[in-house]
N, C-alpha and C positions, 0 to 999 in steps of 0.2 A: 487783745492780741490778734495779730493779723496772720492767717498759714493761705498758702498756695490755690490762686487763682488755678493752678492745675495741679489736684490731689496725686493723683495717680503718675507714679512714676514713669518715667520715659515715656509719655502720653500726650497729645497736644491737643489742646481745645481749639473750637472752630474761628475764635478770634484773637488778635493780638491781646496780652495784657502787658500792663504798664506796674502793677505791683500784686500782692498777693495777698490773697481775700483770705478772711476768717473762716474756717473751718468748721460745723456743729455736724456733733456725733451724738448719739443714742446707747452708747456703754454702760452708762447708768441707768438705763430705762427712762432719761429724760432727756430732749432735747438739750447741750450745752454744748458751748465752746468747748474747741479742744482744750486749750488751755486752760482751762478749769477740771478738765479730765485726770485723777491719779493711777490710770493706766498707761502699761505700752501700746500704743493703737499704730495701723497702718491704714489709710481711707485710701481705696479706688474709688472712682467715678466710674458709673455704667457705661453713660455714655458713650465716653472715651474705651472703654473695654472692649466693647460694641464693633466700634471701628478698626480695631484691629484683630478683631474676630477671634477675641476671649471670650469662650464659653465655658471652661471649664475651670475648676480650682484649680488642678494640674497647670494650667497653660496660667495663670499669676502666682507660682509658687515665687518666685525668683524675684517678683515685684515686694514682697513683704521681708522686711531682716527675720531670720528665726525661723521663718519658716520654709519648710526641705520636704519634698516626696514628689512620688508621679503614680497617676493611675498606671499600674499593672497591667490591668486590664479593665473595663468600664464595670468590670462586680466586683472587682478585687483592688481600692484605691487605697494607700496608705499612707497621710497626712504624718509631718512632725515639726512638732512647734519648742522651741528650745530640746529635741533632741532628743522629746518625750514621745511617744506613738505608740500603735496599736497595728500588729502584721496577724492576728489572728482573723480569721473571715468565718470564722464556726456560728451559730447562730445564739449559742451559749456564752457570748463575750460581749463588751463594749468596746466603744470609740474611746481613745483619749482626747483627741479635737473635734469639740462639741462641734456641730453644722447645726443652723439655726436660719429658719429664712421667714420672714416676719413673723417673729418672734416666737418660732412653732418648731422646737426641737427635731430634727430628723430623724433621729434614730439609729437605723442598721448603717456602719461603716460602709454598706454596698450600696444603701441608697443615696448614695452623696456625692454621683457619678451625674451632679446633676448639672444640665443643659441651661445654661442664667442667660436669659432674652427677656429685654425692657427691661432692664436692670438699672433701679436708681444708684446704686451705691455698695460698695462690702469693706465692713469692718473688721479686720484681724486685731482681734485681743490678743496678745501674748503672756502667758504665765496664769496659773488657776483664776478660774471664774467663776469657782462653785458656789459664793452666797448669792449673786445676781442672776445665773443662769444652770445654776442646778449640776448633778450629778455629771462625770464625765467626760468633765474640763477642766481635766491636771491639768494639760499642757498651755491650754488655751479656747480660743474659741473664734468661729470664723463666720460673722453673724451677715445676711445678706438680704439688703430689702429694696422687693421690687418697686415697679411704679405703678400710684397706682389711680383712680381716677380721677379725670379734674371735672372744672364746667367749661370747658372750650374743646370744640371739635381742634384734633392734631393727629398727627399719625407720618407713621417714618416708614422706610422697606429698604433691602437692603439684599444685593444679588452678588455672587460670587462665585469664581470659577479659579482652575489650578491644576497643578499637579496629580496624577492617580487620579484622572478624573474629578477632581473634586467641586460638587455640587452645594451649593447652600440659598437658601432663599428664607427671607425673616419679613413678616409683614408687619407690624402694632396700628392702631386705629383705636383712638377714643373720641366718645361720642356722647355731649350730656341729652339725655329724652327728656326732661324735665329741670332741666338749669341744676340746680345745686339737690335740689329734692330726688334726683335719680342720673346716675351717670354711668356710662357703660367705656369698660377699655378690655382690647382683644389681641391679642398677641398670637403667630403661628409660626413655625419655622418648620426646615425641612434642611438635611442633610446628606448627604451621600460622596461616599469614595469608594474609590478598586482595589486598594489597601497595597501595600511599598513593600510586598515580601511575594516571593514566586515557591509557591510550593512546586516544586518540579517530579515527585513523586503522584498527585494526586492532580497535578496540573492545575491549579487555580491558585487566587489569589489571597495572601492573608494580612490582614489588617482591614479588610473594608470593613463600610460602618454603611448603616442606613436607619438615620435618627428622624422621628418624626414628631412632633408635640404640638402644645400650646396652652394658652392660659386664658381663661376668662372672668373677670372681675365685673360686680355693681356696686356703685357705692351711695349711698342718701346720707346727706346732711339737714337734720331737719331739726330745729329748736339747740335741744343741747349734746342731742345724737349723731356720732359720727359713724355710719353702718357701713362695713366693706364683706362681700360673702363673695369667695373667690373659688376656682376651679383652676386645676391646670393638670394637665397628663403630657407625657412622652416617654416613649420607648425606642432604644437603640437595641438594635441587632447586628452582630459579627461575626465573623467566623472563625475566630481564637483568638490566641495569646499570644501566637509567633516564636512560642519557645523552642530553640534550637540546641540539636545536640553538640557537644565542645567533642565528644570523646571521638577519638579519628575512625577507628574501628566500626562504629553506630556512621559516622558519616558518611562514607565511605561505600556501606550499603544502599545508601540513598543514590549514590555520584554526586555529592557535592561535600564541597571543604567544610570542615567544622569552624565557620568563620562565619558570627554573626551579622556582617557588613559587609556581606559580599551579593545580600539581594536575592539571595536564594536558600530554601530550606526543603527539605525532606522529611517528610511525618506521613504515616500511615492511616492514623485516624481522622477524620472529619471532625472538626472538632466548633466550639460555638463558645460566646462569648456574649450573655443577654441581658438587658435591665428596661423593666419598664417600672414607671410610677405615677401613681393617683394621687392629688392631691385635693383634699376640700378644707375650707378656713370660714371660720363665721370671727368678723373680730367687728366688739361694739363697745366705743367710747362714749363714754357718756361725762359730761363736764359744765358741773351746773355753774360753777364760776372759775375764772381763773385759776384760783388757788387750788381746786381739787377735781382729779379726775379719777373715774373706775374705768379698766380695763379691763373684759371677758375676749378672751382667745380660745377658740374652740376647733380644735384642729382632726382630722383624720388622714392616714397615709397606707398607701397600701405599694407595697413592694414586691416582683417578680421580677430574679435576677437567677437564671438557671447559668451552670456553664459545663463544659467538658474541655480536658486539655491534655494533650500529649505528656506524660510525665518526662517520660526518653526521650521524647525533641526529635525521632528520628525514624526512619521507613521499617527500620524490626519492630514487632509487636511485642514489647513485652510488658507496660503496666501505663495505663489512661484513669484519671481521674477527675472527677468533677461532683457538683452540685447540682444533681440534675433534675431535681426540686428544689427552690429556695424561695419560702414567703414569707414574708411578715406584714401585717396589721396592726396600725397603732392609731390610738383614741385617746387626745388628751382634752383638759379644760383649765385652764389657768385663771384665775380673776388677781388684779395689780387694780392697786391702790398708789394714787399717788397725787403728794402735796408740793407747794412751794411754797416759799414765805423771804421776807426779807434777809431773815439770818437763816434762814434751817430748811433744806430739801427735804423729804423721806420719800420710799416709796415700799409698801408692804405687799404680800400678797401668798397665792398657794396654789400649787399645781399638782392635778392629779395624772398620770399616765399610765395606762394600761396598753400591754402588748401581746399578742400571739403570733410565733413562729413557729415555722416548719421547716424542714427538708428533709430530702433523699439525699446520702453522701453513695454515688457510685464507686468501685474501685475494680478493676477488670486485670489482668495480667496472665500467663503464659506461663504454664510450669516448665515446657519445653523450650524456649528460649532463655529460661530465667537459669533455669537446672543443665540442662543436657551437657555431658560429657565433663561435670564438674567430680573431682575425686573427691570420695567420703571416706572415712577409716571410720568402721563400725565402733572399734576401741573406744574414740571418745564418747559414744553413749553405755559403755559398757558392756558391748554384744561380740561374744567369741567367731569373729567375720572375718573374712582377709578382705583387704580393702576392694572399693566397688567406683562404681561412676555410675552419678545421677540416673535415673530413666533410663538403665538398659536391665536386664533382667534379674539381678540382683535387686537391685531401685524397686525393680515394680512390685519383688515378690513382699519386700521389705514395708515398703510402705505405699504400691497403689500404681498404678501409668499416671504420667507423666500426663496433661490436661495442656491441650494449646490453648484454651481459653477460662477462666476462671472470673467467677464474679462473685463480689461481696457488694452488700448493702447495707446502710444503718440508715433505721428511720428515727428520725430527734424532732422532739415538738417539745414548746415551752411554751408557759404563761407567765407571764410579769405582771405585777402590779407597783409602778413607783409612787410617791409623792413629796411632796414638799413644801414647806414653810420658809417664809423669808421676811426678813426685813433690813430696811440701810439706811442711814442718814447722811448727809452732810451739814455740819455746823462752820456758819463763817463767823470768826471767833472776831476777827477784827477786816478790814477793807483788802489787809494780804491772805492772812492764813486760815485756811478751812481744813476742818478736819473731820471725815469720813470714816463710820463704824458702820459694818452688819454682819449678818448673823442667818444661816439657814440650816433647819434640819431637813434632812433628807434622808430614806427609809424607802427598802425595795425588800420586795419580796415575790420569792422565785422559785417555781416548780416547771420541771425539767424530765422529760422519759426520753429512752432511746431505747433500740433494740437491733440488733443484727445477729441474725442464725447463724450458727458453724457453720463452716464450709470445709466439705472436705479436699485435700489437695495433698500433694508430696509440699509443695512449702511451707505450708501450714502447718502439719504433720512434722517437719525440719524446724522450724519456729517452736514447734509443743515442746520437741526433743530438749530443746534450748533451756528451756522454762525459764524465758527472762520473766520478773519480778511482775513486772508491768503486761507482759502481754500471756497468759498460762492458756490461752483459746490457741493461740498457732496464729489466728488469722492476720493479715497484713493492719489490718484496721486497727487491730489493738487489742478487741474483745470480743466474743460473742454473747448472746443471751439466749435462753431458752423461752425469755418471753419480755417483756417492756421492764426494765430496769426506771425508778422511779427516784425520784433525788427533788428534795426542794429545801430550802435555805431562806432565810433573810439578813439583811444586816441593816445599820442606821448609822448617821455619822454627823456631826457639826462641822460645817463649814463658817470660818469667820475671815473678816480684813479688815486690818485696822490704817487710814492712810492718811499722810500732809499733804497739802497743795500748799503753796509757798508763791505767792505774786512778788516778784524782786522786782519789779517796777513795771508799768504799763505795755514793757515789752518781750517780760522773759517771766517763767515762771520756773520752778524746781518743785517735784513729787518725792516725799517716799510712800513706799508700802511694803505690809506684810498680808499675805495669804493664803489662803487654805482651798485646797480641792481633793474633789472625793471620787472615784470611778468606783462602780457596782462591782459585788464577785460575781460570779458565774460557773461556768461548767464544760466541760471537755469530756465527753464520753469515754470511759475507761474499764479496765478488768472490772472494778466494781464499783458501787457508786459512791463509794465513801473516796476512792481516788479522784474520782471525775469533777470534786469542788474546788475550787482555786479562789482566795480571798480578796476583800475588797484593797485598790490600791488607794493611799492618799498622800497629796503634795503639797508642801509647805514653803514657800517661796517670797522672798526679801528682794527689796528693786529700789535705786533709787535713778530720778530722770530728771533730766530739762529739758525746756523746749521755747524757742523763742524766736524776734523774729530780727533783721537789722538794715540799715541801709535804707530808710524809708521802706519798709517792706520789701525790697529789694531780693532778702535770703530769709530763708527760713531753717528753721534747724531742731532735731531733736535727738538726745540721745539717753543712754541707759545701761547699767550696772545692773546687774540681778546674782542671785544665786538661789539653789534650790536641794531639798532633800526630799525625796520619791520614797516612801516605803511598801514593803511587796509589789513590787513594780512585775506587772502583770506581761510576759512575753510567750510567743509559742517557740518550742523549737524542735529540733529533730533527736529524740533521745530515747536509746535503745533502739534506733530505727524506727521509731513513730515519730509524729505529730504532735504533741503534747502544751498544752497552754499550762502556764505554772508563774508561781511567786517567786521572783529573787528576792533576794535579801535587803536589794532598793538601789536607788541611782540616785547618784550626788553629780550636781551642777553646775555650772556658774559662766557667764557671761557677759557680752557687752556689743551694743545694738546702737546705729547712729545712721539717721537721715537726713538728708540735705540737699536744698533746692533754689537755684538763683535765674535771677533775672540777669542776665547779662545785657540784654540792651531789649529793646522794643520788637525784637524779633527773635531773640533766642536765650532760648533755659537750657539749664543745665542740672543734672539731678544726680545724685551719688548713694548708695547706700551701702552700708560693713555692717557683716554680722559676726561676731569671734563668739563658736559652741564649744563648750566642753564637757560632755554627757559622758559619765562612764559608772560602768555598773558596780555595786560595791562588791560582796563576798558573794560568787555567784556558784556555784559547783554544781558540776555539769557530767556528763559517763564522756564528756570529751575536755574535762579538767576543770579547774577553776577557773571561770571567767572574772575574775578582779582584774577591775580596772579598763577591762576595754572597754571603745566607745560604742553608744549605743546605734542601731542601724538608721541608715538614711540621714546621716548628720553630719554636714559636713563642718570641720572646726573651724573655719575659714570660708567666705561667702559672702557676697555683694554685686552692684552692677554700677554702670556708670550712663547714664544718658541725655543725649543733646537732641533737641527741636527745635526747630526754624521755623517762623511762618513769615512769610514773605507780606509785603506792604500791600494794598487792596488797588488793581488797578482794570480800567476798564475789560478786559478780556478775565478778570477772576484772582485767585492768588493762589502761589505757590507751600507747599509745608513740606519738613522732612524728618520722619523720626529716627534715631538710632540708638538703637540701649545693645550692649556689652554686658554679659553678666559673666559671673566669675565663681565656679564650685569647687571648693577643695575636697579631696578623697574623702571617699564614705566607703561604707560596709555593709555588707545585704546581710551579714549574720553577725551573730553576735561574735562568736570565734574569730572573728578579724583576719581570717586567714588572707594570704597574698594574694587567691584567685578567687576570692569571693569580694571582690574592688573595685569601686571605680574611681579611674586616677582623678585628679585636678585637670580641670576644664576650661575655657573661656567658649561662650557662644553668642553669638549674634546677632540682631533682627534687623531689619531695615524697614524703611516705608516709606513711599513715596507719594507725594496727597496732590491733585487739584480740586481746586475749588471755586465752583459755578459763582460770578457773579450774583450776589445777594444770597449765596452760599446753601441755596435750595437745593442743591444736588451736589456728589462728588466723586472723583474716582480714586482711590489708593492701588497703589503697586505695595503688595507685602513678599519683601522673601524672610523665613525666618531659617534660621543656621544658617546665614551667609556663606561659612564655611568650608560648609556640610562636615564639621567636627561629629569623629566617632562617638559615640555616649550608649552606656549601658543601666539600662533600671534594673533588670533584674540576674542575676548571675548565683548560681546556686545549685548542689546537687540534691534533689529533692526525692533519692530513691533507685533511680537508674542512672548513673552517670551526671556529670555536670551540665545544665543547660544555660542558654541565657538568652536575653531581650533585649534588641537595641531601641534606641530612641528614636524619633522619627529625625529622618534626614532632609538635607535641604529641601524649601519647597518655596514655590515660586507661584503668588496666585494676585488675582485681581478681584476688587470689588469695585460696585458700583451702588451708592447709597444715598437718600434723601430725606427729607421730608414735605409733608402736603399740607 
């Protein structure tokens, strides 16, 4: 079976095609045909990615069905794949959408703010993938691999200018020193903007970026060894999160409207927004004959992702929060095993992972902005008083002056050790039907300290008075300690999938399957440490799919049924006025996912995709009611895009292309509570691109605008403490590149 000379939706390769080529993915840890795959899969092309200057998962959310979110902020990214995700950023939690980039698990949800240059290809799994790729991937899994070396001198660059200043420069260069026996490839890029918000209070600019990196790879092929020992770092730096106050009153102080599309904001703190990452990989194949290979993957990552962020969004001071230490350390080693044969694939294997993280959680806020001139009636704490007002003399005598600045600190350090056992087969039972079993245990084990001093304060002291259940310190934080609070836990769990592949004839196939995925428990610092555990979540998930092709390869097509059942489905939310990561009771699913893509003549495609979600949480009770039934965040029930390319016939002066993709989001929800101002309505938005191309197509130039519109869109909208704030999406932009190869 034959899928799409161009993978990647609304994307257009550098040549006409005349039909659509076979497909091979790595989902199974073996190279095969789509078509022989009993997953929901979505394949981009790098390449093509490249040139329209996707670098991030964010910027191809809308290319894959099922999958919904946007970086926040480049620490703070929150991925969802059927509807399933993870919004905690604590360092005592997991991802539900595994990030995996040759074949080397990432890790912290913040390290996954990652910069993809020379990028052969990315696979989005859809629905758990915990026997093949381990803990972590209820939802799915978003696996992406680079390029890596050959034995031919090649090398591409690729310059780019725009709106807000915007700067990029990408070089790649491979180079073999000894033909196949040693070959070297090197990748650099470089980044920079002036960022699309005017702080008018502090006067400067928020949303710039100035990203720098690069990656360098050897690889030897000698006898039956295939050795690749790779490097790569980048770090970006920002200056916030752009979070703006809605409340008019907070606005107002600034002189500016509490209107997050109007280009201007007011915030008092300096605020930052940081990630850098190290990456080292030793991966060695060894394959004495066709039928069997061993696989060692030896990875380490090191992670520094600090931030700070206006919690009020506005020029009064009154509470800033951030991570103003955040690291993690991770050291894994995997060895995969793996066979083929006439009737029966396997492939076995076991990974170990170990991790240490750290942070500082800052919290700062103003008794006297928070308090002053609020009325208290002593009565409700039981004290024979006539009533008073906050911080005037009564206040002070009662409980202390009023404090314009206040800070809390909690210092959290963890150790993890994970690993895991697997194995999977596929049996082709006859020339149609294969059928697909495996099976992984996986087992984490987890120690966790935190600590943060009392602080004294008149809120804190009004918080003690309260004695909510959860917080008996006062402090905003939640807890105090007298000294390092210590908490460690294990747990273990089987993940299995049982699946059909079905060939109905040379040109269409049909999947089912059933599957299992497992996410770790973790930890939330709290009053004490026996509240601070939260359990492991797992997902059980039923799917069935076609996928085929027609028209002489002309169209391709695939589509998909799923449902699923989430137990302790793991979310943070605001209760009691904290922070709190906690177990619902689970979330029930189910949907239906369809892609499609045609030749319409020798010069132009057309591509389509619908995604119909429906995540909602089961019996969830909450100190702001039962959340039963509503949908889970960032998911929209509704979602697709539609896209046309041209490429014009080759004539002496070069040729002409044009991309245009439409994509389409139906309302979602930043919280669980579904309330009306915590929303963002149904959207359409979209991209254009405008290509020439150099005769013999060594060089090229694109026109990109993306939001043709410049349609309003909000990520993040939420009151997180002081008032409502919120984040708009980046608005139209208008840039050029110029790109080749040598």
């Amino acid at each position: 079976m034959r899928y799409a000379c161009i993978i990647t939706p609304a994307l257009f390769a550098a040549a006409t095609c005349q039909a659509l080529e076979e497909v091979i993915v790595q989902a199974q840890h073996r190279e095969e045909s789509l078509a022989d795959v009993p997953i929901s899969i979505t394949v981009l092309d790098g390449q093509a990615l490249q040139s329209q200057g996707i670098t991030r998962i964010e910027d191809f959310t809308a290319l894959a069905p099922g999958l919904s979110g946007w970086e926040q902020g480049v620490s703070t990214p929150i991925y969802a794949i059927r509807g399933i995700s993870t919004n905690s950023f604590g360092i005592g939690g997991e991802a539900s959408v595994a990030v995996i980039v040759d074949d080397s698990y990432v890790g912290r949800i913040n390290s996954t703010s990652l910069t993809m240059v020379d990028v052969n290809r990315v696979e989005v799994l859809r629905g758990p993938q915990g026997t093949l790729f381990g803990r972590n991937a209820t939802a799915g899994a978003i696996i992406i691999y680079n390029n890596q070396p050959v034995d031919r001198f090649e090398g591409d660059y690729r310059l780019a200018t725009g709106e807000y200043n915007d700067r990029e420069a990408v070089l790649t260069v491979n180079q073999p020193l000894l033909g196949e026996r040693l070959m070297l490839r090197a990748s650099g890029f470089s980044y920079r903007n002036d960022g699309d918000l005017d702080n008018r209070w502090l006067a400067e600019n928020i949303g710039d970026e100035d990203t720098l990196g690069g990656r360098l790879a050897l690889r030897s092929m000698a006898g039956d060894f295939d050795i690749n020992l790779a490097y790569g770092y980048q770090r970006t730096n920002t200056n916030g999160l752009g979070y703006e106050t809605l409340v008019p009153a907070l606005a107002s102080a600034g002189d500016v409207p509490p209107d997050p599309f109007d280009d201007r904001l007011a915030t008092d703190t300096r605020t930052y927004d940081d990630v850098s990452n190290a990456n080292g990989q030793l991966r060695v194949l060894w394959q004495p004959d066709a039928a069997v290979s061993l696989l060692s993957v030896t990875s380490y990552h090191d992670n520094n992702s600090p931030n700070l962020f206006d919690v009020d969004g506005s020029a009064v001071f009154l509470t800033t929060a951030g991570f103003i230490n955040r690291h993690s350390e991770t050291l894994s080693q995997e060895f995969r095993l793996t066979g083929t044969g006439d009737t029966v694939n396997w492939v076995a294997g076991a990974i170990l992972f170990n991790e240490d993280v750290s942070t500082t959680v800052r919290l700062t806020y103003s008794d006297i902005n928070v308090l002053s001139g609020r009325p208290v009636s002593p009565a409700d704490f039981g004290l024979p008083l006539p009533d008073f007002e906050l911080c005037d003399a009564t206040s002070d005598l009662l409980f202390g002056s009023c404090q314009a600045s206040v800070e809390e600190l909690s210092d959290q350090k963890g150790d993890y050790l994970s690993y895991g056992i697997y194995g999977d087969a596929s049996w082709t039972l006859d020339p149609t039907l294969t059928v697909t079993a495996g099976l992984r245990y996986s087992a984490d084990d987890k120690d966790f300290q935190y600590r943060s001093a009392p602080v004294a304060s008149v809120t804190s002291a009004l918080n003690a008075l309260n004695a909510a259940p959860l917080n008996p310190a006062g402090n905003l934080l939640g807890y105090s300690t007298t000294g390092a609070q210590h908490v460690d836990d294990n747990w273990d769990d089987l993940e299995a999938r049982l699946a059909l592949n079905y060939l109905v004839n040379d040109r269409a196939s049909a999947y089912a399957s059933v599957s299992k995925g497992y996410k770790a428990g973790g930890f939330e610092p709290a009053a004490t440490p026996q509240l601070s555990v939260f359990d492991p979540e797992q997902a059980l998930s039923a799917e069935l799919g076609v996928r085929g092709d027609l028209w002489a390869q002309q169209l391709s097509y695939q589509a998909g049924l799923y449902a699923y059942d989430v137990d302790d489905y793991q979310i943070q939310v605001i209760e009691n006025g904290l922070a709190r990561t906690v177990n619902t009771d689970g979330v029930g699913g189910y949907g239906a996912e369809s892609e499609l893509r045609v030749v319409l003549s020798p010069h132009w495609q057309l591509q389509l995709a619908y995604a119909y979600t429906d995540a909602r949480f089961k019996d969830f009770a909450t100190d702001a009611g039962n959340l039963r039934n509503n949908r889970t965040i960032l998911t929209p029930q509704h979602s697709g895009y539609l896209g046309l390319d041209y490429s014009s016939a080759h004539y002496d002066w070069g040729r002409l292309g044009l991309m245009w993709r439409t994509d389409y989001q139906g309302e979602l929800y930043f919280t669980a509570q579904n309330t009306r101002q915590d929303r963002q309505g149904d959207f359409f938005r979209s991209t254009a691109q405008f290509s020439y191309f150099y005769p013999g197509e060594g060089w090229r130039i694109d026109l990109i605008v993306r939001n043709v519109f410049d349609q309003d869109v909000l990520i993040f909208k939420q009151d997180v403490g002081a008032g409502e704030v919120a984040r708009r999406a980046s608005p139209r932009y208008v840039g050029v590149a110029f790109s080749g190869t040598f």
